[in-house]
N, C-alpha and C positions, 0 to 999 in steps of 0.2 A: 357608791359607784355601781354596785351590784344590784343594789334594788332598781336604778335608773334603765341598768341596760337590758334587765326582766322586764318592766315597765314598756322599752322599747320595741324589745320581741313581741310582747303580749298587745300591744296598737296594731303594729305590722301585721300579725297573724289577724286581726278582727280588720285590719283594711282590707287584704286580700281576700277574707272569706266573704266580706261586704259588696264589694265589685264584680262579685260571682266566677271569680276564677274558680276552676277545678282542674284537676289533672284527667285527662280522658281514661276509662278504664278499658282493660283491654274486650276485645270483638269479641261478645258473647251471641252464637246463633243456636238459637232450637235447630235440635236434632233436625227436626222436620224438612230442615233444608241443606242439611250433611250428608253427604259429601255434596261438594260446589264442583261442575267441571266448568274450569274456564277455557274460553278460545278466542283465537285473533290474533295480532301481529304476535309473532315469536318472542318479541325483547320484551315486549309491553305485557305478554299473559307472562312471562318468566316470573316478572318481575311481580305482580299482583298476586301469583300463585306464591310467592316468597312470601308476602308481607303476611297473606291470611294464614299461612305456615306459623311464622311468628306467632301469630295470634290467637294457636292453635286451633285450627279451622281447619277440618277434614278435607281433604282434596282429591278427586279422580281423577288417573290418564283416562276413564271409560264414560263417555258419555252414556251410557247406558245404566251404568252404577250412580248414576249421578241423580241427588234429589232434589237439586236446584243446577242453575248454567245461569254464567255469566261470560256475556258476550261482547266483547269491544270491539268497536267496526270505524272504518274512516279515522284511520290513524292517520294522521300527516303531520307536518312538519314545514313551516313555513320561516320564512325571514325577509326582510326589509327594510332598508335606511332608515335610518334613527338620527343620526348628527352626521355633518360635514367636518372633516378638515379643514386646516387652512389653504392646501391645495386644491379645494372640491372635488375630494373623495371621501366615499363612507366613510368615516372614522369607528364606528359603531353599529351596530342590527339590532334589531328588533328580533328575538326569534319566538315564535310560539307554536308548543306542541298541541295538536287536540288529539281528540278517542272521546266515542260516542261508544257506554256506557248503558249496557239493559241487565236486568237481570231477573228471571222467570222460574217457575218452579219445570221442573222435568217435565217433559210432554207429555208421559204415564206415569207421571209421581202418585197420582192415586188408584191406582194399580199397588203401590207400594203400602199404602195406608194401613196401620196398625188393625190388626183384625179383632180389639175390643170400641173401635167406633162406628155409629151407625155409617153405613156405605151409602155414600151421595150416588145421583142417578148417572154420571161421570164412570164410579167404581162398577155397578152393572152392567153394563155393556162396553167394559175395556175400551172407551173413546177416548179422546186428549181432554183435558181440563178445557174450560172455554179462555179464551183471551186476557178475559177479565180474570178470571179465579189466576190465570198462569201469572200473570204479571206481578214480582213484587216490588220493582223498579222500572218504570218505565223509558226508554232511550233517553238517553240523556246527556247533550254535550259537554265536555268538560275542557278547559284547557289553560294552560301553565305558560307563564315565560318569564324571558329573561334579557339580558340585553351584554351580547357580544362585541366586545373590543375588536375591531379590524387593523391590521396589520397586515401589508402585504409584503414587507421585504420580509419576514420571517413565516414562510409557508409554513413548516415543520411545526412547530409554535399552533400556529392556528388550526392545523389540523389535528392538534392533543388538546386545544381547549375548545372545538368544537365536539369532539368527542365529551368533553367531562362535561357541556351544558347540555349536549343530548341526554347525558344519563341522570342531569340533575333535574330536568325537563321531568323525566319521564317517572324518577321517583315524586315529583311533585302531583304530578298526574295519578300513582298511585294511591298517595298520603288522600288526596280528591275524592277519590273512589270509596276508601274505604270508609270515609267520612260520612258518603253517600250510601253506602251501606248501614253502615250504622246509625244512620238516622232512620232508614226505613224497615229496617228489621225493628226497630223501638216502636213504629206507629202499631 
């Protein structure tokens, strides 16, 4: 009985390593781009500056201490009939969050640059990085949803589960991002 269910773990453990599962490791970024100041809708940098907190990832109130900025812009929030009732009324929505996602190095982050490497022609004459060099994500839309039950004899109700799919929205929209992140901090 004992050798069968060792046996059974030991399949299991080689199916799942075969199928290329991994568990994500946590957000590893070069100094290079520590501290991150982030800006944009209030709920939505709250929330992003938490997760890279988590992740321990250095964070500015100062954009000016800041040796990378990540910027989220066009945040909305939309909804739309999903299913009818049998009365023909919404019974359901459609809702979906977006946020459009950049992220650049500092506008004089090489002004900052370590002073044992050769100084690009950027670092002589105190100019901004070019476009290209700033960029290490470029805008990028993102967006999450989900699908809201309608009920209208119970207003109270729907305006506490409208509230928890916003916030569940909006963490999915994070989880997104940093995803996004961490793919392009890897390249």
């Amino acid at each position: 009985m004992h050798t069968s269910f060792s046996l059974f773990l030991v399949s299991c453990f080689f199916f799942v390593a075969s199928c290329g599962y991994q568990l994500q490791p946590a957000l590893q970024l070069s100094n290079d781009f520590q501290p991150i100041y982030v800006e944009g809708e209030l709920q939505l940098k709250t929330a992003l500056r938490r997760a890279l907190k988590r992740q321990s990832i250095q964070i500015t109130d100062s954009r000016s201490l800041a040796n990378s900025i990540v910027t989220l812009s066009n945040t909305h929030t939309e909804s739309r009939g999903y299913s009818l009732s049998s009365d023909a009324r919404n019974a359901e929505f459609l809702v979906i969050a977006r946020a459009t996602l950049q992220w650049r190095r500092s506008r004089f982050n090489s002004e900052r640059a370590p002073s044992n490497t050769e100084p690009k022609q950027s670092d002589t004459n105190h100019t901004p990085l070019s476009t290209k060099d700033a960029s290490l994500v470029p805008a990028v839309e993102l967006s999450a949803e989900t699908i809201q039950l309608q009920n209208p004899d119970q207003l109270n109700a729907q305006q506490q589960e409208s509230s928890l799919v916003s916030e569940e929205l909006r963490s999915a929209l994070v989880e997104k991002m940093l995803r996004l992140i961490r793919y392009h901090q890897a390249q």
